[in-house]
C-alpha positions in Angstrom: 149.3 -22.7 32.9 149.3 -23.0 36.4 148.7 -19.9 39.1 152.7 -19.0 40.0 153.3 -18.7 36.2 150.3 -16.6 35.8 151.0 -14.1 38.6 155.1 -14.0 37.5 153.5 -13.3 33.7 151.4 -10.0 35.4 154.5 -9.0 37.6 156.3 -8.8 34.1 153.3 -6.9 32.6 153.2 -4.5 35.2 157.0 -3.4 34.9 156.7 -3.3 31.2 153.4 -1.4 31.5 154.9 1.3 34.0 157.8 1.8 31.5 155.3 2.4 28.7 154.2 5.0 31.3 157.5 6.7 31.8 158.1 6.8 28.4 155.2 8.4 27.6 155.7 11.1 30.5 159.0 11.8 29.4 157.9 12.9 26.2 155.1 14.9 27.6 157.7 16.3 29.6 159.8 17.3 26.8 157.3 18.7 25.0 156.1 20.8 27.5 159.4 22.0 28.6 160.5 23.2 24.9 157.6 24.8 24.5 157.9 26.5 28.2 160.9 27.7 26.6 159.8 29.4 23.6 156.9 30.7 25.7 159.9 32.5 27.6 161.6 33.3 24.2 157.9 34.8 23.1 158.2 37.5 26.4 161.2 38.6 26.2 163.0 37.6 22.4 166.4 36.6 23.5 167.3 33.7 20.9 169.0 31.5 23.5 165.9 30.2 25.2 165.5 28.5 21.5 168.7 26.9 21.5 168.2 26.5 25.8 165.4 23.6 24.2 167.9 21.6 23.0 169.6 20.7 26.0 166.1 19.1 27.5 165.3 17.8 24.5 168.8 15.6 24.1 168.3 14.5 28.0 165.2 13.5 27.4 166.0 11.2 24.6 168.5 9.7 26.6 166.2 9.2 29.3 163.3 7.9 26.8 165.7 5.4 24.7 166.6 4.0 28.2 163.0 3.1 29.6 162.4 1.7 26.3 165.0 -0.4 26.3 164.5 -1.8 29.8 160.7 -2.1 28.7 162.2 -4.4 25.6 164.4 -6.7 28.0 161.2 -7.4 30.1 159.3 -8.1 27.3 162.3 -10.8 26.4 161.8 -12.1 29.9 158.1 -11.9 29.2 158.6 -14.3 25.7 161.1 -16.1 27.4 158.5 -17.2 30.4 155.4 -17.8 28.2 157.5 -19.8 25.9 156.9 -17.9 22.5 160.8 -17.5 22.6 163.6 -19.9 24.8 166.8 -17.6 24.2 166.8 -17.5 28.1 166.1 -19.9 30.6 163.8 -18.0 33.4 162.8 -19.5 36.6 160.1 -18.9 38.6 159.4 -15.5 39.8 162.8 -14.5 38.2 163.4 -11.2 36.1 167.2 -11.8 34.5 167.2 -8.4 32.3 171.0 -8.5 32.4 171.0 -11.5 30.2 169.2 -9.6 27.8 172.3 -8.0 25.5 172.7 -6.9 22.4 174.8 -10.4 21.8 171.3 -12.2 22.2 169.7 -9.4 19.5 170.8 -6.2 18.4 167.1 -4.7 20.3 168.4 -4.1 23.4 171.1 -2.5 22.2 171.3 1.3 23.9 172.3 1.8 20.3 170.0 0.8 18.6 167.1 2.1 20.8 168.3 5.5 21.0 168.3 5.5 17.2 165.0 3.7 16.8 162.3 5.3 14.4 159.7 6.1 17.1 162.4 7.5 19.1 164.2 9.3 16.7 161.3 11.1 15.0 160.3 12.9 18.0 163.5 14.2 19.1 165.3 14.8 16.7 163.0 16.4 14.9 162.3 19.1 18.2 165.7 19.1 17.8 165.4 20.3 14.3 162.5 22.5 14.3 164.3 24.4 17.4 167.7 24.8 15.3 166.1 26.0 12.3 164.1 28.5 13.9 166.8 29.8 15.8 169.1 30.3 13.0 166.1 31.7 10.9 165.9 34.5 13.7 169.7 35.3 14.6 169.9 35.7 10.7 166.5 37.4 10.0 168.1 40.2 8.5 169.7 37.7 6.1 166.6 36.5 5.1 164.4 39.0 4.2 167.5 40.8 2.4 167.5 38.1 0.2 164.1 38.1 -1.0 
């Protein structure tokens, strides 16, 4: 392998590992910020700071779905240029993400990231956890009348 082909292979590693980065930011973020929110709902007990979570939480999974899959396409480019995979011809120094579709394969599909199992078990399950806990208070009377 010869030293231009080497340096483009780290300038793709270096994209792909700062959207790992993001990624995991943005679901530090979200964590933090849900729970900011119930801190709030702690101090003063009105039920819409639960349901305020869910708004964050949904951007956030946007947000996350779509660094990882720009981090994907790179690591097509990344296959592509080391030759484990020839679905796209790459020059030299050359980062063609917008070849990567969902016609090549269905993983860089918006879709299909957003619904991914390492996405999808975070979120939706904040998602969840904050639903359920907000109904169980708006309709606490409910509940312990029926036990």
């Amino acid at each position: 392998m010869n030293e231009e082909k080497r340096q483009h292979l780290e300038f793709i590693q270096n994209v792909i590992t700062r959207m790992n980065t993001n990624s995991f930011q943005i679901k530090g973020m979200a964590i933090t910020i849900v729970s900011a929110l119930l801190a709030i709902y702690a101090a003063n007990t009105e039920v819409i700071f639960i349901f305020l979570g869910i708004l964050p939480t949904l951007f956030f999974w946007f947000l996350d779905s779509y660094y990882l899959q720009q981090e994907r396409k790179f690591r097509g480019v990344y296959n592509d240029v080391t030759g484990l995979k020839n679905i796209i011809e790459v020059k030299l120094y050359e980062m063609p993400i917008q070849k990567y579709t969902k016609k090549i394969d269905k993983q860089y599909s918006f879709c299909y990231v957003f619904f991914s199992e390492t996405i999808i078990l975070l979120y939706f399950s904040i998602i969840i956890i904050l639903v359920l806990l907000g109904l169980a208070i708006v309709y606490k009377d409910c509940i312990i009348f029926w036990r």
